[in-house]
Structure formats: C-alpha cells, structure tokens
C-alpha positions, 0 to 999 in steps of 0.5 A: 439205188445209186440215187439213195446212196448220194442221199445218204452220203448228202446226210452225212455232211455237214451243212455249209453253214455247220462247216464254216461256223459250227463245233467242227469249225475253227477261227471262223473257219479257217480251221476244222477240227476232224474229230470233232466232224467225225464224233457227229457223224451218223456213218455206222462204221467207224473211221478206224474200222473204215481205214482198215476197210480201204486197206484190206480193199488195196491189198487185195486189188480195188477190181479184185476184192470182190466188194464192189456194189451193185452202183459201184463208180470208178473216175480218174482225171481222164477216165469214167465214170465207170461201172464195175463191169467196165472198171475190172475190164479197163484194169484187166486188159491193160493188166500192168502187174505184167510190165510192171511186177515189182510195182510198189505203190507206196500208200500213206496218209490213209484217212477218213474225211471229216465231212464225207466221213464214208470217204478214205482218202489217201496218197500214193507215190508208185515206183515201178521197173518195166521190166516185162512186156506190155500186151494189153491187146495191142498188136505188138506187144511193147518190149521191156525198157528196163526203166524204172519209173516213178510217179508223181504223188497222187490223191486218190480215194474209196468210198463205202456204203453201209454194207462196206461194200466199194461205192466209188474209187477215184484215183491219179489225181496229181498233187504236185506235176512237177515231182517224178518222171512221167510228165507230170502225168498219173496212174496208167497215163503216167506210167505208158508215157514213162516207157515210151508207149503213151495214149494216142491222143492228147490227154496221154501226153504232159500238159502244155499250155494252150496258144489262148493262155500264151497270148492272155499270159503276155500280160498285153491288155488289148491281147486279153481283152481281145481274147475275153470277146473271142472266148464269149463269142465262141461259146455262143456261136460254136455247139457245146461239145466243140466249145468245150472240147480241150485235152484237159476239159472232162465232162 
C-alpha cells in the first residue's frame, strides 16, 4: 500500500523538464507560477479543501486526530521514520502538554506545494512557559523551570492520500539556528534543552563544528588537501555505519 501511495504522489509531480520549462515554469525557470502548477494538478481534493484539512488535523493533534493511514510515516531531522504505532507512543510518552500548557505553537503560511500538490506545508514558531513537571517515564520526574522558551522557526508538513487520511508529518526542521533560545535546536529537542534536561547523546545538544571542518576551514591548502585523502581513505578503509556515523549524519 505504501508502494502505491509514492506511485501515485510520483504522478502528481511534474516532470523535471515540465518544472524547469513548462507553463508552470518562469524566466527559464528561475520562477514557478503556483497556480499554474496546481490548476494541472490531478490531485482530488483541492488546495484550499486541503489547507483546511491540515488545519483540522492540527487543531485536533497530528497523534490525535485519528485520520493517520494505515502506511502513515512520521520524520523529524533525528527521529523516524516512524509508523503510527510508533509516532502516538513517542508523543505519548514525552506528553509535552504537562510541561508545557500554555504551548502556543504559532502556525503560519499554510500552503500547498505546487509540485507535490498532496503536500501542505507550513512554519511554526512555538512559544511555551515550563511551568509543569516533566514525567515522560523518567525516574525522576524534572522539576518546573518557570522559563519561558521559544523555539526557533521550523518548516514542518502532512501529507494526504485520497482518502484524506494523514500519510506522512514531518516536522522540527529549522529555518533559521540563529533565532530563539533553544540552541538553535527544534521540536522536543529544543524545547528539553531550553529546561536543562536535553537527550543524552549528541544530536539533543546545539550543533557545533566537527574538528575536520575546523581544520578544512583555516583556509590552509596542505591541511584541506590532507583532509580530502584522509576523508577518502576512510571511506574505504573503515565499515559504513562507522564512516558515516556523525551527530548531524541521519540515514
């Protein structure tokens, strides 16, 4: 079933060549012309039918609205993808609306993308006060901090089949690390650290350069020529997951 569903999302888009040179397409591509994209759509339901969709799916809570399919995929930059099963889990046990009760999650720019036209996309930009203990089955539950945290902006989005059910929710992708108090980090990740009580491993903290990007970026030419050999030599000589494995590396 999930196999048919990427098929028929695969139908929906426009071809790359339709994308870069056909109606849709402005000043050789440079430019799209939404509307244009979404009148040749062959999606059922239309954008604006599809925006209120995504809407009602948020109000009621994405692990709460009970219109998650079958196939249904949840991804954020560290997590998933997740089935259903495992996403209403996830969100039940961290249960954030106890720390977090006044959470506003501040939605804007709900729309529909002209080349995935199954797709809404919107920013979020959360403002929250810990004012309540956080449990999620930790031995201790983490006292209230009083403080008030807000997230940098994040692009996050759902997915719809035919039906209208929910596909696929991504969400927590930052825009801008720079914004907010979280260490540039989103969703939960962001808003644990913010309290003091981050994930215990890397990718729960705010990114920082790794000690091969500070030596390619001295700008030295025998450092960055050195680290290109050492960089290849190690992707040959060393197992996959070991290469590859980096705080900010998801598969």
């Amino acid at each position: 079933q999930h196999q048919q569903d990427q098929d028929q999302q695969q139908q929906y888009e426009p071809s790359a060549v339709e994308a870069a040179k056909g109606p849709g397409a402005k000043e050789g591509g440079m430019f799209l012309d939404e509307q244009e994209l979404l009148s040749r759509s062959s999606f059922p339901i239309p954008p604006e039918r599809l925006v209120e969709m995504a809407k009602d799916v948020l109000r009621a809570g994405v692990h709460k609205c009970g219109k998650l399919a079958p196939d249904f995929t949840f991804s954020a930059p560290f997590i998933g993808p997740l089935n259903p099963q495992d996403f209403i889990n996830s969100m039940e046990t961290l249960n954030l609306d106890e720390p977090f009760p006044d959470m506003a999650p501040r939605i804007y720019h709900l729309r529909v993308d002209p080349l995935m036209p199954n797709r809404v996309w919107f920013t979020t930009r959360p403002i929250a006060t810990n004012s309540g203990p956080l449990r999620a089955k930790l031995p201790i539950p983490v006292r209230p901090t009083g403080k008030v945290v807000e997230l940098p902006p994040q692009t996050s989005s759902l997915s719809f089949n035919e039906q209208g059910q929910v596909v696929d929710f991504t969400m927590g992708y930052v825009m801008d690390r720079r914004l907010g108090n979280t260490g540039g980090l989103g969703g939960a990740f962001g808003l644990l650290y913010a309290i003091g009580c981050p994930f215990p491993y890397p990718e729960g903290h705010p990114w920082q350069s790794s000690w091969q990007q500070m030596l390619f970026n001295t700008g030295n030419p025998l450092l960055q020529v050195s680290m290109f050999v050492l960089d290849r030599a190690a992707s040959f000589l060393l197992p996959n997951w070991l290469y590859t494995a980096h705080a900010r590396n998801v598969p």
